[in-house]
PDB file of N, CA, C, O and CB in Angstrom:
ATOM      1  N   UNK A   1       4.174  18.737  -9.155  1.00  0.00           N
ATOM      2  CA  UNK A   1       3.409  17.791  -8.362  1.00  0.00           C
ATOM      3  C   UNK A   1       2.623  18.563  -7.308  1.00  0.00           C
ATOM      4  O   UNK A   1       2.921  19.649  -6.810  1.00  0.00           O
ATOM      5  CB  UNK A   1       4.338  16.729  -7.703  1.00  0.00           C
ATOM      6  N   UNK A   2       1.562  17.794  -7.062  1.00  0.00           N
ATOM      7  CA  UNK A   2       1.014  18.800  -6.382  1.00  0.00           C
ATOM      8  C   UNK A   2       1.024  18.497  -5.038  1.00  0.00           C
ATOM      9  O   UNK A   2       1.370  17.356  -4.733  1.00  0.00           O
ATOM     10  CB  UNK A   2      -0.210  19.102  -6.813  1.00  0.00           C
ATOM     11  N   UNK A   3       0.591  19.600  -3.803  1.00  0.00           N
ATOM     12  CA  UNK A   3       0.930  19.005  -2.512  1.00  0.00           C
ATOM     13  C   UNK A   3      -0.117  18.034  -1.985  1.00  0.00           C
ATOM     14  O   UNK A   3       0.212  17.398  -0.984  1.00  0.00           O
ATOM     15  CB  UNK A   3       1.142  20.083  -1.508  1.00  0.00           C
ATOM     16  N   UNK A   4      -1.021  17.873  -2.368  1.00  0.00           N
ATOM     17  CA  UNK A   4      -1.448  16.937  -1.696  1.00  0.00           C
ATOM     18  C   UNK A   4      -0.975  15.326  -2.380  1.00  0.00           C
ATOM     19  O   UNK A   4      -1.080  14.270  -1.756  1.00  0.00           O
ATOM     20  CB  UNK A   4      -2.949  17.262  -1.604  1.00  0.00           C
ATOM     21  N   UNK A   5      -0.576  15.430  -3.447  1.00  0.00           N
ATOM     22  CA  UNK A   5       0.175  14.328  -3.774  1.00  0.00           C
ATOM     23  C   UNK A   5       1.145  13.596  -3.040  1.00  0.00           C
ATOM     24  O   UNK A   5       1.199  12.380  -2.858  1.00  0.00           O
ATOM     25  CB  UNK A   5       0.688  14.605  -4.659  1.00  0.00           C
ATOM     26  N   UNK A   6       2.666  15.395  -2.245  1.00  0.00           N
ATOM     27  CA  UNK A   6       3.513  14.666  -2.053  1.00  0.00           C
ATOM     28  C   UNK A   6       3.120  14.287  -0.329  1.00  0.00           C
ATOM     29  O   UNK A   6       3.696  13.554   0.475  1.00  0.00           O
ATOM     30  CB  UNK A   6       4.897  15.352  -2.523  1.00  0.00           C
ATOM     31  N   UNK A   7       2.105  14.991  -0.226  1.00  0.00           N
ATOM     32  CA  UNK A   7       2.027  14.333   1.128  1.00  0.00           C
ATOM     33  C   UNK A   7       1.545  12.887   1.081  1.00  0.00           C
ATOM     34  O   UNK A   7       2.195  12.000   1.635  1.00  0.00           O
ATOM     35  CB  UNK A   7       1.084  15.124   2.041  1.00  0.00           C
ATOM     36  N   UNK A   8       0.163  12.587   0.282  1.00  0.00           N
ATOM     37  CA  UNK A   8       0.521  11.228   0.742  1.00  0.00           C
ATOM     38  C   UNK A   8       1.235  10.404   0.129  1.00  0.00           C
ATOM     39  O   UNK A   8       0.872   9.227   0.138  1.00  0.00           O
ATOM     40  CB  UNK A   8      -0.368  10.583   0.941  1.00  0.00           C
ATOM     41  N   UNK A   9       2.482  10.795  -0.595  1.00  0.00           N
ATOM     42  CA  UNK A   9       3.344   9.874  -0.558  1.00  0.00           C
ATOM     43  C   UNK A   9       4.281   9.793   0.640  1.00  0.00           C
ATOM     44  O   UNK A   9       4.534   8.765   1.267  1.00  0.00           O
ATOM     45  CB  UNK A   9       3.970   9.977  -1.648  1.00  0.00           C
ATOM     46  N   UNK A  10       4.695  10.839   0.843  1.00  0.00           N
ATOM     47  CA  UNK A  10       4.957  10.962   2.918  1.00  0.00           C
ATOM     48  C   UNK A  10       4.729   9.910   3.543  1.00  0.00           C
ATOM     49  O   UNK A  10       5.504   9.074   4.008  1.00  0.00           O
ATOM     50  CB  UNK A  10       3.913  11.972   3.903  1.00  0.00           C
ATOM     51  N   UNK A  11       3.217  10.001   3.541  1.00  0.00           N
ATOM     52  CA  UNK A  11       2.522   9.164   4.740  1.00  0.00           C
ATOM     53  C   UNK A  11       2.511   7.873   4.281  1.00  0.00           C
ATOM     54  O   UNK A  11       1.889   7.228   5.125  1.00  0.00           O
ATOM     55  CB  UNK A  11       1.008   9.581   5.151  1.00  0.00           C
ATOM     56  N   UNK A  12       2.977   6.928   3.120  1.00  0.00           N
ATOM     57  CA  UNK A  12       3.033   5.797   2.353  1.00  0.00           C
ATOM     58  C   UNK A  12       4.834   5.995   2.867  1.00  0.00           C
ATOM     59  O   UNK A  12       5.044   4.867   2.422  1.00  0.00           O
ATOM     60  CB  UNK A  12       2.341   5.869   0.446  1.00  0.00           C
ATOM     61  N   UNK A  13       5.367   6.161   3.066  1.00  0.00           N
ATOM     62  CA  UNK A  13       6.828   6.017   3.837  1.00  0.00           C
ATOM     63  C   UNK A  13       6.568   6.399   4.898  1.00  0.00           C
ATOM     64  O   UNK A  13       7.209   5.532   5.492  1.00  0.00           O
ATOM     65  CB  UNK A  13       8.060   6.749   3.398  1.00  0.00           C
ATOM     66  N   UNK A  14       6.113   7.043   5.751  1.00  0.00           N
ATOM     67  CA  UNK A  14       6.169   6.631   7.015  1.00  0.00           C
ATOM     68  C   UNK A  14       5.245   5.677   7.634  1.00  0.00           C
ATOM     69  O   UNK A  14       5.496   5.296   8.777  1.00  0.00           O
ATOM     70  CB  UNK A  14       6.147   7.614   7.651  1.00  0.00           C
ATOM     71  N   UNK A  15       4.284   5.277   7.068  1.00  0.00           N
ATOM     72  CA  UNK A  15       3.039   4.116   7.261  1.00  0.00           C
ATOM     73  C   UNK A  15       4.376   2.998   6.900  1.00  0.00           C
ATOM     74  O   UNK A  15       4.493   2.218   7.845  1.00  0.00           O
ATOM     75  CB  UNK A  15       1.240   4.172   5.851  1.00  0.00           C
ATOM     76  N   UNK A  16       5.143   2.791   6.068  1.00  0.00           N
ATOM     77  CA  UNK A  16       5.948   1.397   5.363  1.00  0.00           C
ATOM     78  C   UNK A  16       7.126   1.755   6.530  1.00  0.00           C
ATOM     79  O   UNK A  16       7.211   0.866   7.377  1.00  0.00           O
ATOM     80  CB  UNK A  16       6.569   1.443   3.206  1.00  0.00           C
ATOM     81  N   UNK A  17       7.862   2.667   6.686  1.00  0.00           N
ATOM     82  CA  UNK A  17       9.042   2.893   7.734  1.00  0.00           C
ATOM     83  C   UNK A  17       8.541   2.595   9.235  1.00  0.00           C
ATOM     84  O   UNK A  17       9.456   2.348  10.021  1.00  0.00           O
ATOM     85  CB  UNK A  17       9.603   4.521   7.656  1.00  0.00           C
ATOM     86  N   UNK A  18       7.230   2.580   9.759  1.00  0.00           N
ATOM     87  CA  UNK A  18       6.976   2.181  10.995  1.00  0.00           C
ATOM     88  C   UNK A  18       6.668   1.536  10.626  1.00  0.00           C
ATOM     89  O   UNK A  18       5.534   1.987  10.789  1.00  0.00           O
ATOM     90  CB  UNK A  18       6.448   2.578  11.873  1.00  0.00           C
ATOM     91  N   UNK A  19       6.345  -0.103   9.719  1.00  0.00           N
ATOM     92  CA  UNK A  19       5.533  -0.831   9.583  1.00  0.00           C
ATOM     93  C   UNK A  19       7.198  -1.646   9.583  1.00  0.00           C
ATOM     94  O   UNK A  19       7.260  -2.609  10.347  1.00  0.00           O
ATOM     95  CB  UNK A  19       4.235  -0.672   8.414  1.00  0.00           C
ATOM     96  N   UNK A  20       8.106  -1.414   9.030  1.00  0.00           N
ATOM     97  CA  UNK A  20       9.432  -1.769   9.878  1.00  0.00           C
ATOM     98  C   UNK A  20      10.668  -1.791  10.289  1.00  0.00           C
ATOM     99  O   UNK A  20      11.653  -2.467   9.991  1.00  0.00           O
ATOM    100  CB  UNK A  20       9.591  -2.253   9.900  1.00  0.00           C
ATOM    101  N   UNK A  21      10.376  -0.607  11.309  1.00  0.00           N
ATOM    102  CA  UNK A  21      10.877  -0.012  12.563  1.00  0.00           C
ATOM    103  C   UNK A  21      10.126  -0.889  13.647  1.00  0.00           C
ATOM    104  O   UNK A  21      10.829  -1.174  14.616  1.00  0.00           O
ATOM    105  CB  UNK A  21      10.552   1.666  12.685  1.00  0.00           C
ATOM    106  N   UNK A  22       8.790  -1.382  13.664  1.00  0.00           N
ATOM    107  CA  UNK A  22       8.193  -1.775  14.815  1.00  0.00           C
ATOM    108  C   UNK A  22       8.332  -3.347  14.748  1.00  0.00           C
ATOM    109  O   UNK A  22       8.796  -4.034  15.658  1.00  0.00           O
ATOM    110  CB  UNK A  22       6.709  -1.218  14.925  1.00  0.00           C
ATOM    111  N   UNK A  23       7.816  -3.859  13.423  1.00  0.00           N
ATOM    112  CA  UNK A  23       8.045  -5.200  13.344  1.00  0.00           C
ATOM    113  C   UNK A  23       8.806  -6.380  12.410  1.00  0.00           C
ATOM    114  O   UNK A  23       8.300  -7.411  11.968  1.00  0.00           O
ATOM    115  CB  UNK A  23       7.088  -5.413  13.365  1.00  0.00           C
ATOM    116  N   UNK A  24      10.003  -5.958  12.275  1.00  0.00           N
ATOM    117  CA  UNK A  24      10.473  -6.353  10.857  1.00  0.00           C
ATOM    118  C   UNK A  24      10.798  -7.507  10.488  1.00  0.00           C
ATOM    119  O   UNK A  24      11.111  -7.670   9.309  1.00  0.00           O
ATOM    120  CB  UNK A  24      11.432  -5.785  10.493  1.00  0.00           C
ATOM    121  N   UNK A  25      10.807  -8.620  11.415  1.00  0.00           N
ATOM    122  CA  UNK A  25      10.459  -9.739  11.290  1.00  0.00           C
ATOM    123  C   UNK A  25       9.000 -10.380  11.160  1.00  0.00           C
ATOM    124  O   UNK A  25       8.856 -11.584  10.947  1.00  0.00           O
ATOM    125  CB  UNK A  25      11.012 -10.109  12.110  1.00  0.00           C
ATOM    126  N   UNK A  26       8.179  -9.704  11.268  1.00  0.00           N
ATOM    127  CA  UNK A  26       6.617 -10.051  10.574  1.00  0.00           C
ATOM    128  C   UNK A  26       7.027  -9.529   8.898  1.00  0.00           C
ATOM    129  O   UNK A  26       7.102 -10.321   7.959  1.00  0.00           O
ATOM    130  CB  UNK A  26       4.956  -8.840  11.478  1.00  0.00           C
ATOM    131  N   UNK A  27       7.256  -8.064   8.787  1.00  0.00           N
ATOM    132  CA  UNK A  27       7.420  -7.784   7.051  1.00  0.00           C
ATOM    133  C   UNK A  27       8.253  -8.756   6.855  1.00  0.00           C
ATOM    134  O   UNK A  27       8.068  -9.099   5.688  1.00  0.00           O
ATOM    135  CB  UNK A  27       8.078  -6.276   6.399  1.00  0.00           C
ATOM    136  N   UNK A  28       9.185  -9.498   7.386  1.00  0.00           N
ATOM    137  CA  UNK A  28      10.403 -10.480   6.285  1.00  0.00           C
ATOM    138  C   UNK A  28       9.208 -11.337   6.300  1.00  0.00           C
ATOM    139  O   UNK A  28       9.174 -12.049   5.296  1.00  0.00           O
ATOM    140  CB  UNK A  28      12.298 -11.330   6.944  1.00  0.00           C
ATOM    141  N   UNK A  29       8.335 -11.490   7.006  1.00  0.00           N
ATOM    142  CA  UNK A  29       7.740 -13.041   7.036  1.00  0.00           C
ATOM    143  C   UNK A  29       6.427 -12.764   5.501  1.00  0.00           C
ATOM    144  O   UNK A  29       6.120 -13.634   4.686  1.00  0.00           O
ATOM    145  CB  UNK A  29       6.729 -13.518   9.166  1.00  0.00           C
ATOM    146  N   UNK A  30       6.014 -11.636   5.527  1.00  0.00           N
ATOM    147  CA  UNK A  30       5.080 -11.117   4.827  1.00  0.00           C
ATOM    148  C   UNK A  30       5.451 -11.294   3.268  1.00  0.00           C
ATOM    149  O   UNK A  30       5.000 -12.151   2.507  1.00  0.00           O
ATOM    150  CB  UNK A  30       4.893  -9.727   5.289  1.00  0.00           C
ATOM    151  N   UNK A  31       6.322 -10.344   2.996  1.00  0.00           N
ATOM    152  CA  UNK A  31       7.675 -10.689   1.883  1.00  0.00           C
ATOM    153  C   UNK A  31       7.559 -12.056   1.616  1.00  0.00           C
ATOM    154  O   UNK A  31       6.685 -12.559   0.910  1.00  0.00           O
ATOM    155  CB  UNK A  31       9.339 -10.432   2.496  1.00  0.00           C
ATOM    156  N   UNK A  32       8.562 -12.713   2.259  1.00  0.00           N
ATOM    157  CA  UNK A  32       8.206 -14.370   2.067  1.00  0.00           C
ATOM    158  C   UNK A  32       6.935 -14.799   1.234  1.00  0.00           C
ATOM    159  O   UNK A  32       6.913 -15.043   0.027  1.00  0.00           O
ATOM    160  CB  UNK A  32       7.933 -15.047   3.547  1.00  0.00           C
ATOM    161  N   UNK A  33       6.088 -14.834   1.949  1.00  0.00           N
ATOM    162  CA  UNK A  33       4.660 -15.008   1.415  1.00  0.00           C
ATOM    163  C   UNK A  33       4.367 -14.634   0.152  1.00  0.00           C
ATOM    164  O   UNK A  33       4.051 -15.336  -0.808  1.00  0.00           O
ATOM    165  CB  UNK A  33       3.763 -14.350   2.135  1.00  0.00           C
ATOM    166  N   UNK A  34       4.545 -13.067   0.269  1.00  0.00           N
ATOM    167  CA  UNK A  34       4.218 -12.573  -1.407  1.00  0.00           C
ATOM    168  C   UNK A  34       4.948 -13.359  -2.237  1.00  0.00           C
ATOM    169  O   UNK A  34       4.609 -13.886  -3.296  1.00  0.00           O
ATOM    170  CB  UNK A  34       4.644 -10.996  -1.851  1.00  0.00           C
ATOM    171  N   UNK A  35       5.902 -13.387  -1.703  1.00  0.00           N
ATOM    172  CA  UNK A  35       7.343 -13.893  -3.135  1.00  0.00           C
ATOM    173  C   UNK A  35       6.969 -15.358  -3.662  1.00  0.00           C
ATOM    174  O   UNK A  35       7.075 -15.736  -4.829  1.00  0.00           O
ATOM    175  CB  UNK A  35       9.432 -14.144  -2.323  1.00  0.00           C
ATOM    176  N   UNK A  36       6.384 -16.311  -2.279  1.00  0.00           N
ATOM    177  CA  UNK A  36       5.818 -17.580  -3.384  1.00  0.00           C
ATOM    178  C   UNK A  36       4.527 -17.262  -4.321  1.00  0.00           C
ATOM    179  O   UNK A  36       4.410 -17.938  -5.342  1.00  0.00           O
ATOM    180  CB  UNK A  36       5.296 -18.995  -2.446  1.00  0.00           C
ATOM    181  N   UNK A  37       3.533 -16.249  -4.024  1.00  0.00           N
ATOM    182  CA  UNK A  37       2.215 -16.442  -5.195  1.00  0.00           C
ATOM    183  C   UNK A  37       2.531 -16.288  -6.344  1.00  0.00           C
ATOM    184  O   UNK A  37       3.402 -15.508  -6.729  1.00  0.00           O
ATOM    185  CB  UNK A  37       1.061 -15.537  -5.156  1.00  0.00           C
ATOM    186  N   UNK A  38       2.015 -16.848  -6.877  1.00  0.00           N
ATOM    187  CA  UNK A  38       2.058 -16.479  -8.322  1.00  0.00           C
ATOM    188  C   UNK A  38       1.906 -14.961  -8.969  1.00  0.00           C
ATOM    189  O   UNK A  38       1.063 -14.132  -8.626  1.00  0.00           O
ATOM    190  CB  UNK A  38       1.025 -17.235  -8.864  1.00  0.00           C
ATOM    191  N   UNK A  39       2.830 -14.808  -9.891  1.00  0.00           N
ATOM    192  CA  UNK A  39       2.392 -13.415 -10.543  1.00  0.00           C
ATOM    193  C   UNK A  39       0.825 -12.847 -10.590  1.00  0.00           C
ATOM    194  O   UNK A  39       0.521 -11.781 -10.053  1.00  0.00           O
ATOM    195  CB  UNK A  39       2.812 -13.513 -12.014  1.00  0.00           C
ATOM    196  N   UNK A  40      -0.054 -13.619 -11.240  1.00  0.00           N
ATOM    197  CA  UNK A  40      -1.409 -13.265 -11.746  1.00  0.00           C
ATOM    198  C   UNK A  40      -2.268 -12.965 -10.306  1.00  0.00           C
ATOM    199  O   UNK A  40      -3.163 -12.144 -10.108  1.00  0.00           O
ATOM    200  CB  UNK A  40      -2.101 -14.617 -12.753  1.00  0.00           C
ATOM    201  N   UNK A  41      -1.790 -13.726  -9.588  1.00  0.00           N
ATOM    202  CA  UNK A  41      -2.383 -13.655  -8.097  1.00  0.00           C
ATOM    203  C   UNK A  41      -2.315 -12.180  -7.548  1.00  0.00           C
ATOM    204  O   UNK A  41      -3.283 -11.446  -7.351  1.00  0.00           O
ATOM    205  CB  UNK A  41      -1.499 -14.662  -7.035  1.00  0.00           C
ATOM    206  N   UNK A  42      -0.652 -11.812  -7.283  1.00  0.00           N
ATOM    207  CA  UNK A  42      -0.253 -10.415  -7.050  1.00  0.00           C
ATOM    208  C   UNK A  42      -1.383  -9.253  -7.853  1.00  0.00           C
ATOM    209  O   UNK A  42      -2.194  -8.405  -7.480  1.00  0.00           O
ATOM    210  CB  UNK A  42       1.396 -10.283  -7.673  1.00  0.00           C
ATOM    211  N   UNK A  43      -0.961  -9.704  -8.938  1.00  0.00           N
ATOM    212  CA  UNK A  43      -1.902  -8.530 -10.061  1.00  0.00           C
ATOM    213  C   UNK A  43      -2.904  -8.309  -9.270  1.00  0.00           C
ATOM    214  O   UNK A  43      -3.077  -7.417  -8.439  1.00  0.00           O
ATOM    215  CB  UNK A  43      -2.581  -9.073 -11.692  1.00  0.00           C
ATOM    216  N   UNK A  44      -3.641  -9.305  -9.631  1.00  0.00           N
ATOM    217  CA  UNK A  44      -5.204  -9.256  -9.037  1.00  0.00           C
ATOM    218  C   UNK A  44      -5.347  -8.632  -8.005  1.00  0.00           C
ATOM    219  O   UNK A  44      -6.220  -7.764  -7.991  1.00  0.00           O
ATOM    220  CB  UNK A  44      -5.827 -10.457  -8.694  1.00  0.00           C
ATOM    221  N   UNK A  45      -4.534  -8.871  -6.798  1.00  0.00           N
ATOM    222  CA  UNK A  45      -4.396  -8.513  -5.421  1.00  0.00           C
ATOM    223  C   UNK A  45      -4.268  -7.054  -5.367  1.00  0.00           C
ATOM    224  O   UNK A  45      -4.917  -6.295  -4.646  1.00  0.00           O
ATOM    225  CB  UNK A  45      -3.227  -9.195  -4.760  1.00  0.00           C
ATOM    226  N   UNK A  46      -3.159  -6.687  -6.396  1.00  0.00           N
ATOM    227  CA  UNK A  46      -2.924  -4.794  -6.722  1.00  0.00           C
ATOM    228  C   UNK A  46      -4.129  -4.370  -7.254  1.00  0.00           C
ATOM    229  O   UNK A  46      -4.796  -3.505  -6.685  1.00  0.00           O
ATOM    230  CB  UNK A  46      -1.633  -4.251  -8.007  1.00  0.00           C
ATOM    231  N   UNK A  47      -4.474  -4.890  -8.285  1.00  0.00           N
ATOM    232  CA  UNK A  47      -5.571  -3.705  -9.048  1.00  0.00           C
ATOM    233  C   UNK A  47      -6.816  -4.074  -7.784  1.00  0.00           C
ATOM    234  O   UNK A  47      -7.822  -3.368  -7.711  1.00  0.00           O
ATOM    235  CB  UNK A  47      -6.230  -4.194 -11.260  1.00  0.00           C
ATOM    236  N   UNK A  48      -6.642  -5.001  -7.037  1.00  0.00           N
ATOM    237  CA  UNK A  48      -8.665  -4.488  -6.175  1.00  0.00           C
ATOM    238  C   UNK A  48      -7.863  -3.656  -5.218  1.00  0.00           C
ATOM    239  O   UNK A  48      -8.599  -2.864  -4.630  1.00  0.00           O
ATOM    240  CB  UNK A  48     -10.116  -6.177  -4.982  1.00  0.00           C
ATOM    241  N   UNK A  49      -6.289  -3.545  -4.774  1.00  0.00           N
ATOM    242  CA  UNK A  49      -6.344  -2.128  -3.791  1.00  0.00           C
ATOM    243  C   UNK A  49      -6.343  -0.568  -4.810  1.00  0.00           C
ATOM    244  O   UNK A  49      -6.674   0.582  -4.523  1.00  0.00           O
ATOM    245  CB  UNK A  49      -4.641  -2.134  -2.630  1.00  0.00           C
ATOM    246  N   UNK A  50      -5.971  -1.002  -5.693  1.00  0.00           N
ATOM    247  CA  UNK A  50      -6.131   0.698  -6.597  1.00  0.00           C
ATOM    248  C   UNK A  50      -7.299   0.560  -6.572  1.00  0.00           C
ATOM    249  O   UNK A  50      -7.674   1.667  -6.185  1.00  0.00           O
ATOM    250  CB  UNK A  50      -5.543   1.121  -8.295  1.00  0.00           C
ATOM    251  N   UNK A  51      -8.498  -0.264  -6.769  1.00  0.00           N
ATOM    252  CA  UNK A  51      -9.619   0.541  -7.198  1.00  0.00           C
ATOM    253  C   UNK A  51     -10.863   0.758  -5.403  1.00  0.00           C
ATOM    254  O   UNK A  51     -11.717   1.537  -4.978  1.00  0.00           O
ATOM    255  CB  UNK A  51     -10.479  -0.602  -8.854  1.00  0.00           C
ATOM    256  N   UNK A  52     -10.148  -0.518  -4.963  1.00  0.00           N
ATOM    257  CA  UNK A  52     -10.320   0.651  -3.295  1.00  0.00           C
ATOM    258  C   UNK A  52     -10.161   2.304  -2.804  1.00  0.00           C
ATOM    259  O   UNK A  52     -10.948   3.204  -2.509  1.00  0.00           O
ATOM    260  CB  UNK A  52      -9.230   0.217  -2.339  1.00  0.00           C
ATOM    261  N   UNK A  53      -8.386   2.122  -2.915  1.00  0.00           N
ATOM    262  CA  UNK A  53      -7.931   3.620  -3.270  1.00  0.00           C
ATOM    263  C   UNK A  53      -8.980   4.207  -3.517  1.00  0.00           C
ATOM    264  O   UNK A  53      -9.687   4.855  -2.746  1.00  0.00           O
ATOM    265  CB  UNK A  53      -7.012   3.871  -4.408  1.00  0.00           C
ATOM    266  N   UNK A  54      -9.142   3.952  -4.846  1.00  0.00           N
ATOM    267  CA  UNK A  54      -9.597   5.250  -5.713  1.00  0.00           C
ATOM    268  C   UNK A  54     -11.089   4.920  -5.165  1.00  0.00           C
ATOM    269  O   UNK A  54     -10.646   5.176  -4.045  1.00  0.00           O
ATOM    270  CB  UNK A  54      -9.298   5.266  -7.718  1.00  0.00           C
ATOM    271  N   UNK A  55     -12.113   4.671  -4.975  1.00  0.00           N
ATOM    272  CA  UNK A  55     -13.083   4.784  -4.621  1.00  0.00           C
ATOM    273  C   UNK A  55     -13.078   5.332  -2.996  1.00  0.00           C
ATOM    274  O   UNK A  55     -13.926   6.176  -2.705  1.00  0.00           O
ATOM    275  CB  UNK A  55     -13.631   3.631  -4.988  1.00  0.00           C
ATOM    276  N   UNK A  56     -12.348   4.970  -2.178  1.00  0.00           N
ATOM    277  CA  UNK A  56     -12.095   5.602  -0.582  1.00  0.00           C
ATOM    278  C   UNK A  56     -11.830   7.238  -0.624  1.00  0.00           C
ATOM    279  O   UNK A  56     -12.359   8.130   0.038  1.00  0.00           O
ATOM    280  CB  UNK A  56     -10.557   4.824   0.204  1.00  0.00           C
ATOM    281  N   UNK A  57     -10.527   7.310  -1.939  1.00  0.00           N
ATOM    282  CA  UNK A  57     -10.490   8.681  -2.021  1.00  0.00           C
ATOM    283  C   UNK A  57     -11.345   9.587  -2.493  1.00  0.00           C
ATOM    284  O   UNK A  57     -11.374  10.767  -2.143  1.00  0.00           O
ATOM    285  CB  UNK A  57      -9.674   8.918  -2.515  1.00  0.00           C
ATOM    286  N   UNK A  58     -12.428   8.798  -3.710  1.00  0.00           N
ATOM    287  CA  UNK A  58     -13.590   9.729  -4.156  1.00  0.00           C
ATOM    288  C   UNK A  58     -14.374   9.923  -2.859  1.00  0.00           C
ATOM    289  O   UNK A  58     -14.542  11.115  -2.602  1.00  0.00           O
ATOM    290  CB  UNK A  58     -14.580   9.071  -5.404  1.00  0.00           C
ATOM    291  N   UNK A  59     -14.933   9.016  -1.914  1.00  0.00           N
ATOM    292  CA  UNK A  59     -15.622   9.473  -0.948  1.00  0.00           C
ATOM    293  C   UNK A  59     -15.170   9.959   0.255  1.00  0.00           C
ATOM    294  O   UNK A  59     -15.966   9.867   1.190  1.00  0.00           O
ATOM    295  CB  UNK A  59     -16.305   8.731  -0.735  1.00  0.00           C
ATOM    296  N   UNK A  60     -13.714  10.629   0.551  1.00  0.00           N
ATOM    297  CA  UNK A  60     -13.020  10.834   1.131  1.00  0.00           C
ATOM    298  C   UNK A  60     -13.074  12.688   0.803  1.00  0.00           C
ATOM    299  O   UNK A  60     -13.237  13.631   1.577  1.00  0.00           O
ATOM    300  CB  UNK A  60     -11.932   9.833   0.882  1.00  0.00           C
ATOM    301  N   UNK A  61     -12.942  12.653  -0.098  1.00  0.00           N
ATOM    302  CA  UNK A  61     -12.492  14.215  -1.113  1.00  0.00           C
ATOM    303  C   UNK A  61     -13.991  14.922  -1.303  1.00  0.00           C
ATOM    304  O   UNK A  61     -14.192  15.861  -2.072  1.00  0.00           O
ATOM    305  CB  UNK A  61     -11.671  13.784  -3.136  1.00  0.00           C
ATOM    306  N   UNK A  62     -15.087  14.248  -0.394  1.00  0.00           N
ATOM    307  CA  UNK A  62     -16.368  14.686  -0.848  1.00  0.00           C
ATOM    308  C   UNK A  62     -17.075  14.474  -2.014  1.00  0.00           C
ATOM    309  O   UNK A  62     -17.851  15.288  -2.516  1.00  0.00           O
ATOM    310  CB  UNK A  62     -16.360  15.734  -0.814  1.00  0.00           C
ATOM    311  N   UNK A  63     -16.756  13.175  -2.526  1.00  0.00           N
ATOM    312  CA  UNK A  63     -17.445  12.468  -3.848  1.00  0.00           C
ATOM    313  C   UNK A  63     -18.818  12.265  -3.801  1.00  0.00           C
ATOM    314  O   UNK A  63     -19.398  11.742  -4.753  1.00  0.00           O
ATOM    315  CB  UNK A  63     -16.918  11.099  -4.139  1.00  0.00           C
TER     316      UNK A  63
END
């Protein structure tokens, strides 16, 4: 794996570990939320942040 991989997986646990350490009764409340949408909803919701991701990181990396 390579290092810039495992770093930002790092920073995706410590971005989620302060996200609650600081407020963890907003994430239970957040949780909640997700857990009623519907499956197809979620989907949808994941694949437009991967293809954010991946377009932030192409112009990020000097794309």
């Amino acid at each position: 794996m390579s290092a810039d991989l495992l770093a930002a997986l790092c920073l995706v646990l410590l971005i989620e570990g302060l996200l609650l350490f600081v407020a963890p009764e907003a994430w239970k409340r957040a949780i909640a939320e997700l857990s009623a949408q519907p499956a197809a909803r979620l989907r949808g919701i994941g694949g437009g942040m991967v293809v954010v991701g991946l377009v932030a990181l192409y112009l990020v990396r000097g794309g």
